[in-house]
C-alpha positions in Angstrom: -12.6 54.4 67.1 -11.2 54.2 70.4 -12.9 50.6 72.1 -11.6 49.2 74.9 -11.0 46.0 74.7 -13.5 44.3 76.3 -16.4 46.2 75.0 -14.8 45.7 71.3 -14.6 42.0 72.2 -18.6 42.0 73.3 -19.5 44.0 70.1 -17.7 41.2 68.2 -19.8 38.1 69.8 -22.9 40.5 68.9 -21.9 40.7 65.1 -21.1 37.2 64.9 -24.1 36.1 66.9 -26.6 38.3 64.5 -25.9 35.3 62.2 -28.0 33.3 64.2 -31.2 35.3 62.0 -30.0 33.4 59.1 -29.5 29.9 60.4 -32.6 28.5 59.4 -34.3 25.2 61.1 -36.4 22.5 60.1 -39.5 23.7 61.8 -42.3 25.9 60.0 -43.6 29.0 61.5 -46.8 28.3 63.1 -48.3 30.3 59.4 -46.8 27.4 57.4 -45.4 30.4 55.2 -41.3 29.4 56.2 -39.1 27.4 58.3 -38.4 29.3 61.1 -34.6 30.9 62.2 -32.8 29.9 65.3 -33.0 33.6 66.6 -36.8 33.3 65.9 -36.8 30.0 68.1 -34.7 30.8 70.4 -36.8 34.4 71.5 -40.2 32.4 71.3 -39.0 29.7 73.8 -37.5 32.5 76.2 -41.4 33.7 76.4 -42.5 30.5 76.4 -40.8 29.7 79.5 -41.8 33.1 81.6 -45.6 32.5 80.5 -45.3 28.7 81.0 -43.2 29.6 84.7 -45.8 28.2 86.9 -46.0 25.0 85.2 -41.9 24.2 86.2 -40.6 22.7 88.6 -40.4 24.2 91.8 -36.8 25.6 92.4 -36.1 26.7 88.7 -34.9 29.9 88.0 -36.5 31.2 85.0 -34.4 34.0 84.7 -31.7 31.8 84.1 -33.3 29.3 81.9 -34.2 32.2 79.8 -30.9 33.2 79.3 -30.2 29.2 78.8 -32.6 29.4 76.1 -31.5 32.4 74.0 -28.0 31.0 74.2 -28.5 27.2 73.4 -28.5 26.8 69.9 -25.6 29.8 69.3 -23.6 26.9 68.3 -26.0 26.4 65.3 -24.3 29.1 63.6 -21.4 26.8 62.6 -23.0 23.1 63.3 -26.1 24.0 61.5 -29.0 22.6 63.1 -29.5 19.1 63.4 -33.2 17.9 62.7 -33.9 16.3 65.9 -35.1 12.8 64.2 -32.2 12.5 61.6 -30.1 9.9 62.9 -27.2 10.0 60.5 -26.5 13.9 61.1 -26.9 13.6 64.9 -23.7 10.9 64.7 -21.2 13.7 65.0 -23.6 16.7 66.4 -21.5 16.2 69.9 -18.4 17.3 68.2 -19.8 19.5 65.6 -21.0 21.3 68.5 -18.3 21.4 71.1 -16.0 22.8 68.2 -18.9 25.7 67.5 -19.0 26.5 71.4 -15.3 26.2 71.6 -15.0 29.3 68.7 -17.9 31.5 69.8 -18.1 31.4 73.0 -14.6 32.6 73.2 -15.6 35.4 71.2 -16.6 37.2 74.9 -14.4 38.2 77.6 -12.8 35.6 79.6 -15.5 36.2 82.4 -18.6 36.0 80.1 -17.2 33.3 78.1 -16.7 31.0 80.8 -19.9 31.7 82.2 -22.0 31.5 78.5 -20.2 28.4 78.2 -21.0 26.6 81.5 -24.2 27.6 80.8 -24.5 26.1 77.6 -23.1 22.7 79.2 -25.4 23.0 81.4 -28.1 22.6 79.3 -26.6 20.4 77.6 -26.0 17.8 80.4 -29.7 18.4 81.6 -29.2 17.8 85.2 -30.3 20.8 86.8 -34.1 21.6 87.0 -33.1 24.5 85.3 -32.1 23.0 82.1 -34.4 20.1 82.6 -37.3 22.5 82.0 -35.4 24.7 79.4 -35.6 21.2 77.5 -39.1 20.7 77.8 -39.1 24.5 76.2 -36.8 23.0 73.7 -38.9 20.6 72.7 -42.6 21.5 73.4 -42.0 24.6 70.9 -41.6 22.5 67.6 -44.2 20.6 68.9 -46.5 23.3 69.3 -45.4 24.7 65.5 -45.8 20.8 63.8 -49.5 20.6 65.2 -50.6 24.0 64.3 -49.0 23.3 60.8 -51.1 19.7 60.5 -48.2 17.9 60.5 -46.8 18.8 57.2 -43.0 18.8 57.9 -44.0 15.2 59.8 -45.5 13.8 57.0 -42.8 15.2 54.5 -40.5 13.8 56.0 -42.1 10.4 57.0 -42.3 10.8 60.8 -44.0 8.7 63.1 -45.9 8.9 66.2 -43.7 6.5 68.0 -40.7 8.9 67.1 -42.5 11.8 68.4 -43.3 10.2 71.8 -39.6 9.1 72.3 -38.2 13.0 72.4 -41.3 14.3 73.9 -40.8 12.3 76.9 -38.4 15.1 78.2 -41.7 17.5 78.8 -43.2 15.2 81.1 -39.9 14.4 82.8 -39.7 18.5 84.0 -43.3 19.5 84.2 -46.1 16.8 84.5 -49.0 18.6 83.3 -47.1 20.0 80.0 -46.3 16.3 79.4 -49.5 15.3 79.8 -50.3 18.5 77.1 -47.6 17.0 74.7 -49.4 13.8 75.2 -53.0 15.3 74.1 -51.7 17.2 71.3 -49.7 13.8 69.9 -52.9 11.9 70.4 -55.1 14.6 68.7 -52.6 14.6 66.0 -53.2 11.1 65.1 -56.8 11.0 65.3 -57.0 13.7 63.1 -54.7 12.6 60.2 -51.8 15.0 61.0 -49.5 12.6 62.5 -49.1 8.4 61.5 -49.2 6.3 64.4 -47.4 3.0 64.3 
């Protein structure tokens, strides 16, 4: 076949990118039946964010913190993901990560790949409202899947309320009343056996 270059080069990220489907995380599907992919994750919490729009901040762009969204954990597909309460394997996430974005970003265009990138730093760094509300996506979506599943990865895997509280402090810090949520759901959890407080 006869590609131009930089369409062959965007056909390329999109191959490499499908791998995403099989990167699996440590969250269930709301069912309990599996652990859920990052593609699977990453789509739910782009919806999440156009249903949940009026609840950001006002300024964010939720076009863009979709596209922040459905991009974020692309570097997955070579860092694996890191289980947001394992210590030990978040030591050398940073650079696990940088080296991922490094490879597949540059997969695009020189254009796209810049841009894909900053946008992934951008997240990253949390700064804008934009990525402070993609976060509280980030992290309201597991929480979500863990209560509707009673817990069960939680209580596999020894998890405590405290440890909960301290990374779902980032949904209050972009939208108020989804904090408070988060708040209500952690609480419920407890009182009904799903989660151990301490």
């Amino acid at each position: 076949m006869d590609v131009p270059a930089r369409l062959k080069a965007q056909l390329l990220f999109m191959r490499e990118v499908d791998a995403l489907k099989e990167t699996w995380r440590n969250t269930l599907l709301i069912t309990g039946k599996r652990f859920e992919n990052d593609a699977e994750h990453s789509w739910e919490m782009a919806l999440m964010a156009t249903v949940l729009a009026e609840y950001a901040p006002q300024g964010t762009r939720i076009p863009r913190v979709m596209l922040m969204l459905l991009i974020h954990d692309l570097v997955e597909i070579d860092a694996g993901d890191t289980y947001a309460y394992d210590a030990v394997a978040a030591q050398d996430q940073h650079e696990r990560e940088q080296a991922a974005a490094e490879r597949i970003f540059n997969l695009l265009p020189t254009d796209q790949a810049k841009s894909y990138r900053a946008l992934w730093e951008e997240f990253e760094a949390r700064e804008t409202v934009d990525a402070r509300f993609a976060r509280a996506m980030d992290r309201l979506q597991p929480l979500l899947h863990s209560y509707h599943t009673h817990g069960r990865v939680w209580g596999e895997r020894s998890i405590k309320a405290s440890q909960v509280r301290k990374l779902m402090h980032v949904i209050g810090d972009a939208s108020p009343a989804l904090g408070e949520l988060a708040d209500q759901m952690i609480a419920d959890a407890i009182e009904r056996g799903f989660l151990e407080d301490n």
